[in-house]
C-alpha positions in Angstrom: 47.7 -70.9 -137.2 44.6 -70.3 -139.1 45.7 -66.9 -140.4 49.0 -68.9 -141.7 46.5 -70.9 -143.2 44.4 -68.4 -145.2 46.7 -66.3 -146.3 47.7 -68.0 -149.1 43.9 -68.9 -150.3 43.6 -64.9 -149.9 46.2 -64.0 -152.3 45.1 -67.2 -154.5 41.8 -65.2 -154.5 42.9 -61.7 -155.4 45.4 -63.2 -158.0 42.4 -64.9 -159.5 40.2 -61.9 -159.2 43.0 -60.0 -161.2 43.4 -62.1 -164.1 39.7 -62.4 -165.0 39.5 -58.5 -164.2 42.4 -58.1 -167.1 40.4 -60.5 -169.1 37.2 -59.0 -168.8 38.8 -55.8 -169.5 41.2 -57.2 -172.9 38.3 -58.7 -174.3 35.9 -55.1 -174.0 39.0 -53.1 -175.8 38.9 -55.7 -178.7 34.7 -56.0 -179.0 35.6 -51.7 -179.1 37.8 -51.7 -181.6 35.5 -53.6 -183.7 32.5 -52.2 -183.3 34.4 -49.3 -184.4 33.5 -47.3 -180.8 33.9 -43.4 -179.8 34.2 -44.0 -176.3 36.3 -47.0 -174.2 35.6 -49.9 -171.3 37.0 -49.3 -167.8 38.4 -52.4 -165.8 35.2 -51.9 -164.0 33.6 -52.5 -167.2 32.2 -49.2 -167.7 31.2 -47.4 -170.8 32.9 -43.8 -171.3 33.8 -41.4 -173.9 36.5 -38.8 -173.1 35.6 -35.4 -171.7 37.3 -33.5 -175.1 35.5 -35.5 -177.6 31.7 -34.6 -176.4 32.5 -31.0 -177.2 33.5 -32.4 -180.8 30.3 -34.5 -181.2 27.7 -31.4 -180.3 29.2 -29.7 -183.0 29.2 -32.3 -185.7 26.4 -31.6 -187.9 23.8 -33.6 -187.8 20.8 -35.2 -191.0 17.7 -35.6 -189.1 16.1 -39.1 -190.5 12.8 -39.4 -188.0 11.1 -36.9 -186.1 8.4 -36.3 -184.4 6.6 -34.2 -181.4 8.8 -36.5 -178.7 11.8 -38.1 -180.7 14.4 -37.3 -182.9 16.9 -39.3 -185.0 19.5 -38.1 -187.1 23.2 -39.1 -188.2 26.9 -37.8 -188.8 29.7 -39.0 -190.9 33.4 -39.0 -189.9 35.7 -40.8 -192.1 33.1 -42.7 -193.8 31.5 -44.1 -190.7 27.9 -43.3 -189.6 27.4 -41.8 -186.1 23.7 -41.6 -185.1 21.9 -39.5 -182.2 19.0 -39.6 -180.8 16.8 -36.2 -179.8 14.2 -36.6 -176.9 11.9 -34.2 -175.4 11.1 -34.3 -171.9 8.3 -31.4 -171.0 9.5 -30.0 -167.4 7.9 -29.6 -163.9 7.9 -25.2 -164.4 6.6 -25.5 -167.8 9.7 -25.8 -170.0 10.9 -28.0 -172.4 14.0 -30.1 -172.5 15.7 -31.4 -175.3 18.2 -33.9 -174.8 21.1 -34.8 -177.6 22.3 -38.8 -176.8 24.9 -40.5 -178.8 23.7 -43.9 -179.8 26.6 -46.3 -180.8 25.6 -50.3 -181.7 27.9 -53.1 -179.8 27.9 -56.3 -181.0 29.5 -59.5 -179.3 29.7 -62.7 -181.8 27.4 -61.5 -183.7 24.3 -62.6 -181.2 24.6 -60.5 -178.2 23.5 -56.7 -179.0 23.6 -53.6 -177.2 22.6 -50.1 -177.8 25.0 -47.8 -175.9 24.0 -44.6 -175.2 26.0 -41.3 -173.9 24.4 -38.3 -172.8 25.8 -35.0 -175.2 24.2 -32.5 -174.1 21.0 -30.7 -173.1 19.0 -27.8 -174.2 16.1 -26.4 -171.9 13.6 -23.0 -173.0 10.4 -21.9 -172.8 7.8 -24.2 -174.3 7.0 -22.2 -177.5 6.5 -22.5 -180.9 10.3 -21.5 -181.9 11.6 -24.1 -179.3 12.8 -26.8 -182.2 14.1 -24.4 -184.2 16.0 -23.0 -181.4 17.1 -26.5 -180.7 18.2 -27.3 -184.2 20.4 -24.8 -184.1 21.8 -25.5 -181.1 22.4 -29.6 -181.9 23.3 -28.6 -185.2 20.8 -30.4 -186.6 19.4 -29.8 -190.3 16.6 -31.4 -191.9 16.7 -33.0 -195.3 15.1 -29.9 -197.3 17.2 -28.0 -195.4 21.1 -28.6 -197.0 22.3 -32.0 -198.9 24.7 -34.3 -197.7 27.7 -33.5 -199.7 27.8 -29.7 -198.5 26.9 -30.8 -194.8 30.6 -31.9 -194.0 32.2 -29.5 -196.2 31.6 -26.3 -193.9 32.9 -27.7 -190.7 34.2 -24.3 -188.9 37.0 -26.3 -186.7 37.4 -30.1 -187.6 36.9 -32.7 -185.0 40.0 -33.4 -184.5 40.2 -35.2 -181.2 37.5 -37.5 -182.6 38.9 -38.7 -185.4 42.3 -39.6 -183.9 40.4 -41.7 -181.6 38.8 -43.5 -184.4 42.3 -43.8 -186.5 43.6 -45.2 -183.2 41.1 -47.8 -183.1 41.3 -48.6 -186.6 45.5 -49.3 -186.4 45.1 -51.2 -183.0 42.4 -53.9 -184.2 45.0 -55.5 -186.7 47.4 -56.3 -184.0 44.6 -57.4 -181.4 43.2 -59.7 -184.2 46.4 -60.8 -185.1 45.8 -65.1 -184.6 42.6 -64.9 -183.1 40.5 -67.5 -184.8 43.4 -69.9 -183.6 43.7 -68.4 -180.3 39.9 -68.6 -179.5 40.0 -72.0 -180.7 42.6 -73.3 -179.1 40.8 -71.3 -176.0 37.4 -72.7 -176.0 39.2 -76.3 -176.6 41.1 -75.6 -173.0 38.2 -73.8 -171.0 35.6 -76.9 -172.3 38.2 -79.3 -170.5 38.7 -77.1 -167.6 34.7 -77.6 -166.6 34.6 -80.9 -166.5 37.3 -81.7 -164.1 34.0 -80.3 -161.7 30.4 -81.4 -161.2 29.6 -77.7 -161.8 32.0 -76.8 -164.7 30.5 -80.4 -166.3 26.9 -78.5 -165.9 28.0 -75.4 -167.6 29.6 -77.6 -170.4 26.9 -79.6 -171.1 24.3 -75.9 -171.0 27.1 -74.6 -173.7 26.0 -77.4 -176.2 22.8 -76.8 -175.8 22.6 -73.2 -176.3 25.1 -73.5 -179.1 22.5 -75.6 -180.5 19.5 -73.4 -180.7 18.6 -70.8 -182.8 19.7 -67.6 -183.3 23.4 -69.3 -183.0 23.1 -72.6 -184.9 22.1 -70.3 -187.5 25.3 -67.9 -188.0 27.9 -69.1 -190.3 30.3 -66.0 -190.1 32.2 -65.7 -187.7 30.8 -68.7 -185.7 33.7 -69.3 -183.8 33.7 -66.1 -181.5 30.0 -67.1 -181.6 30.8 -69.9 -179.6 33.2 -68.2 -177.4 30.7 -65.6 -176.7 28.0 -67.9 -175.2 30.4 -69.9 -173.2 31.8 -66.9 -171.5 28.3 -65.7 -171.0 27.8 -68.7 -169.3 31.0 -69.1 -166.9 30.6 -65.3 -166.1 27.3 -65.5 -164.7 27.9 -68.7 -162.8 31.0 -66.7 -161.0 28.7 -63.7 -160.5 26.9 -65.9 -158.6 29.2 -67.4 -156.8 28.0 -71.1 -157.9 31.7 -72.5 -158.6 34.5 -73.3 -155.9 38.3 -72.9 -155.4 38.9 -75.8 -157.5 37.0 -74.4 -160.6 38.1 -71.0 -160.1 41.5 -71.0 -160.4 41.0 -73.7 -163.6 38.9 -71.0 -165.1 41.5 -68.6 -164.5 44.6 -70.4 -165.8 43.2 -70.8 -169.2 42.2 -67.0 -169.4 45.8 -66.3 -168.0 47.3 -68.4 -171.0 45.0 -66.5 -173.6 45.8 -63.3 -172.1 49.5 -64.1 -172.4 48.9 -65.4 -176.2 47.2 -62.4 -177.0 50.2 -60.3 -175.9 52.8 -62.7 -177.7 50.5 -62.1 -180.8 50.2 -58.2 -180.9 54.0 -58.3 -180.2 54.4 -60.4 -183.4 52.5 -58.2 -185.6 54.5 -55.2 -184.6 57.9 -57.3 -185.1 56.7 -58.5 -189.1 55.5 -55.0 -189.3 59.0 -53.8 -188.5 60.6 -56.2 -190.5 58.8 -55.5 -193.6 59.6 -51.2 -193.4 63.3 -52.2 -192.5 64.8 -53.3 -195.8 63.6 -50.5 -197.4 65.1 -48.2 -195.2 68.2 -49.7 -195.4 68.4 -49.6 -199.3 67.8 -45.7 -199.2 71.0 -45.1 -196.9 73.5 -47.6 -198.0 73.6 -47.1 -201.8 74.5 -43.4 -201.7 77.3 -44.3 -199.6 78.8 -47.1 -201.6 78.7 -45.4 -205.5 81.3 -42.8 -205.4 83.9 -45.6 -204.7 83.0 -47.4 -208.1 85.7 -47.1 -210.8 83.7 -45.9 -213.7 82.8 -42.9 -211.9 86.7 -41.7 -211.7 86.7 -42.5 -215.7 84.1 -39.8 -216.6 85.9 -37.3 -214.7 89.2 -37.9 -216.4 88.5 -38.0 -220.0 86.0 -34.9 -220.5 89.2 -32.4 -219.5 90.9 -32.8 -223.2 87.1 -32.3 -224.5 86.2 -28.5 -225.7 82.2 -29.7 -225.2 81.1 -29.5 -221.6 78.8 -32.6 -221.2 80.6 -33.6 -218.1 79.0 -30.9 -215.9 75.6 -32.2 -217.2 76.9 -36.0 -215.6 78.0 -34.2 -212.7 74.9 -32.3 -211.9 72.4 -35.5 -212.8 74.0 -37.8 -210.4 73.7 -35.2 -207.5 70.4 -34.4 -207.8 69.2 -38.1 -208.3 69.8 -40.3 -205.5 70.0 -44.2 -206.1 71.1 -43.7 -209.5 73.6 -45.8 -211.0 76.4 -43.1 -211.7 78.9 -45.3 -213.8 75.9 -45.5 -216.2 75.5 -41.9 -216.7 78.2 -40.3 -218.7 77.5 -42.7 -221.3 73.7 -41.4 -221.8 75.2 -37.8 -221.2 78.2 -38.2 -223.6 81.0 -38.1 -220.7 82.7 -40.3 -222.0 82.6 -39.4 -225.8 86.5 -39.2 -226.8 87.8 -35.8 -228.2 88.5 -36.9 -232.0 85.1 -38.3 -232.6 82.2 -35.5 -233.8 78.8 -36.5 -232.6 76.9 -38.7 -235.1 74.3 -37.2 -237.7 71.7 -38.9 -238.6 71.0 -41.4 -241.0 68.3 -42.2 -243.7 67.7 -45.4 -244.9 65.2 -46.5 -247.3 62.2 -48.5 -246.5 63.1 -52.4 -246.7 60.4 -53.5 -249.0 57.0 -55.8 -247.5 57.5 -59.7 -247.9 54.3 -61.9 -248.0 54.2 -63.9 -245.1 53.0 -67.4 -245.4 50.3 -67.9 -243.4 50.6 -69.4 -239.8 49.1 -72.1 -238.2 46.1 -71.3 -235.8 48.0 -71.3 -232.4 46.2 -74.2 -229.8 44.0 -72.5 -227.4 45.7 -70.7 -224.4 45.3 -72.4 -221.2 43.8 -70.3 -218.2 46.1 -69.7 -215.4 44.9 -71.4 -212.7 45.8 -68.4 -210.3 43.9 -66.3 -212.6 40.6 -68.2 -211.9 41.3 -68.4 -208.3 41.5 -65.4 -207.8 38.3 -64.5 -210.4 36.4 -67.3 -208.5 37.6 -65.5 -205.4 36.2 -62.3 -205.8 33.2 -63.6 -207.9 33.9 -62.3 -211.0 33.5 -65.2 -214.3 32.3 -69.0 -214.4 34.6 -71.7 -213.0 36.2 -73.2 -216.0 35.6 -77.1 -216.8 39.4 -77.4 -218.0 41.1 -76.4 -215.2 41.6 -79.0 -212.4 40.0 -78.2 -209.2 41.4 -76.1 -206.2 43.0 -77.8 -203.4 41.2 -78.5 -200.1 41.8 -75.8 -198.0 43.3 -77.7 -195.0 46.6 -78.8 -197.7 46.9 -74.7 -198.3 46.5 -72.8 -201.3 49.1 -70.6 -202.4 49.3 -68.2 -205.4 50.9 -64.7 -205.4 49.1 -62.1 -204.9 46.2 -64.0 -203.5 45.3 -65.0 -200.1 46.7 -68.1 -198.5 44.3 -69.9 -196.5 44.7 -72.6 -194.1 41.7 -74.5 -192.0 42.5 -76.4 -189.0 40.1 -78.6 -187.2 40.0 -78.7 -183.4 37.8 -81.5 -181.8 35.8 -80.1 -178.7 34.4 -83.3 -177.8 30.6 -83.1 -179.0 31.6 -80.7 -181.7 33.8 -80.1 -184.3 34.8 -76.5 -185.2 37.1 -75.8 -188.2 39.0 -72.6 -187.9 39.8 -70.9 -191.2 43.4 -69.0 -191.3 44.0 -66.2 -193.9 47.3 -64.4 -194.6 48.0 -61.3 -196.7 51.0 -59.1 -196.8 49.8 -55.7 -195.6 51.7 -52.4 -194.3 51.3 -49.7 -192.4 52.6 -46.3 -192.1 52.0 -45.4 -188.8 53.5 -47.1 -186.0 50.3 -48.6 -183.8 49.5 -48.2 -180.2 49.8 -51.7 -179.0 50.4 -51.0 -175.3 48.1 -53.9 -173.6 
């Protein structure tokens, strides 16, 4: 009987262990893609950078910033983004010296929780002697600043890094999708997780710590971005209480239900993304395929190939030739700019000169009134900070009624009460497009 009885609370358990295991593990491939990182988060929550890209990184060449008898720091540039390494010396127990070449990458979690990961490149070990750093500068591919400038270092790269950068591009086309109704997501997150701790005594502890810490400096004092602030310290929070083991059955699987519904949102949301993407490319593509097909039916086309064979010119083959080589061109249009249909009587017309029609004095006009400012115009100047705001035109809508102008962004702010606080949750939509197709496998 008892084994009937725990076998359910055994697969409750592993079921629970799975879904904060895929949360953990959804949350560290979105903090990667926007801390723009080489290297990815196992399930186990491990740091790694694949085997073919160290090779890649060794050879990149390297600006050395700092040095000196024990340190080195220097930094590489793939597509526009600085990559910085580290160089330390380590004297050995037989009398050599070893140089090691560590990749140093900066990870950021709502803008208050920092990181410095570091990977291991590679080594070099020789006999402690005055050529020893120039032997390892060679090897690192490092060059000092009096050494070569920047513009010429990247433009002698023997074999690209080609693995490297398609990681990066890879990260770079994923994070739209993964960020694709987050701020309404986390919000609507933090909203569900703050109610489930306080059906316990020790969620209702954990609550009541979250509004403290949200409360003290460094976080009361970020403004950007403050919302995955918030959902930082929170899951700081729960995560070390579960570590610990402090919270029960009850709490547990309330913890997990609302990381199981943002999990699910999160999929729904990158499936979305990928759907509008599609949608937008799709008209387009049917535009190049179905015109072609439905001009050679259209009646003016047969007229231009009747009438040119009484004609002793041959401007027909010109018509011919023009709409063959020009797809998604009107073709009944044509033989009149080509002269297809010109009748066989008529001789082509010769110009004509006609004298200057002689200057009239033009009464003077009345000073037009004073051209008023498009009030898209200034929203958009006051948007990107460009010009004063003007006192004539009538101020800009609150932002939670919407603001809409084309070509500008539309934004949209939405309140959510968390009990003790209020967080408003700004929405911004613009019409972008990609040309690649994304990796958004989840």
């Amino acid at each position: 009987m008892d084994k009937d009885n725990n076998a359910p609370q055994e697969e409750n358990k592993l079921d629970i262990d799975a879904i904060l295991t895929q949360f953990s593990f959804d949350e560290l491939k979105f903090q990667a893609c926007q801390n723009h990182l080489i290297g990815n988060f196992d399930k186990d929550r491990k740091y790694h950078i694949l085997d073919i890209i160290l090779p890649e990184l060794l050879k990149l060449h390297k600006i050395v910033t700092e040095k000196n008898p024990q340190h080195y720091t220097a930094f590489s540039k793939v597509l526009q983004q600085k990559i910085w390494f580290a160089v330390d010396f380590e004297k050995q127990p037989d009398g050599k010296m070893k140089a090691s070449l560590v990749l140093e990458e900066k990870f950021v979690i709502g803008g208050v929780y920092e990181a410095i990961l570091k990977t291991l490149i590679a080594e070099f070990v020789d006999d402690d002697a005055p050529d020893f750093s120039g032997k390892m500068r060679k090897t690192f591919h490092l060059f000092l600043d009096d050494d070569i400038d920047e513009k010429s270092l990247w433009e002698d790269y023997v074999s690209p890094p080609i693995e490297l950068v398609t990681e990066l591009i890879r990260k770079t086309e994923l994070l739209p999708a993964l960020s694709n109704g987050r701020d309404k997501r986390v919000a609507g997150y933090l909203n569900q997780m703050l109610k489930a701790l306080k059906t316990t005594p020790e969620g209702t502890s954990i609550a009541k710590l979250f509004f403290i810490e949200i409360r003290q400096p460094p976080i009361k004092d970020i403004v950007q971005g403050r919302i995955e602030t918030y959902k930082a310290v929170l899951d700081k929070l729960i995560d070390a209480e579960i570590a610990a083991g402090n919270f029960g059955e009850a709490q547990m699987k309330a913890v997990a239900e609302v990381r199981q519904e943002f999990i699910e949102a999160t999929k729904q949301n990158a499936v979305e993304f990928y759907e509008n993407k599609a949608q937008t490319a799709a008209p387009v593509k049917d535009k190049e395929t179905e015109k072609p097909a439905e001009k050679p039916a259209e009646k003016p086309v047969q007229k231009s190939t009747e009438k040119p064979k009484e004609s002793s010119s041959s401007p027909a083959p010109k018509s011919a030739e023009a709409s063959s080589l020009g797809k998604g061109v009107e073709t009944s249009a044509a033989p009149s700019f080509f002269g297809g249909t010109q009748a066989k009587d008529k001789k082509p017309l010769s110009p004509k000169f006609s004298p200057k029609p002689k200057k009239q004095k033009q009464m003077p006009r009345p000073p037009h009134p004073p051209k008023k400012e498009n009030l898209n115009d200034d929203i958009l100047a006051r948007a990107m900070g460009q010009g004063k705001e003007s006192p004539n035109i009538p101020p800009v809508p609150p932002a939670d009624k919407g603001v809409y102008a084309e070509g500008i962004r539309i934004s949209i702010t939405r309140n959510y009460d968390l009990g003790d606080i209020t967080i408003s949750v700004t929405e911004e939509y613009t019409q972008t497009t990609h040309s690649k197709e994304n990796d958004h496998e989840l």
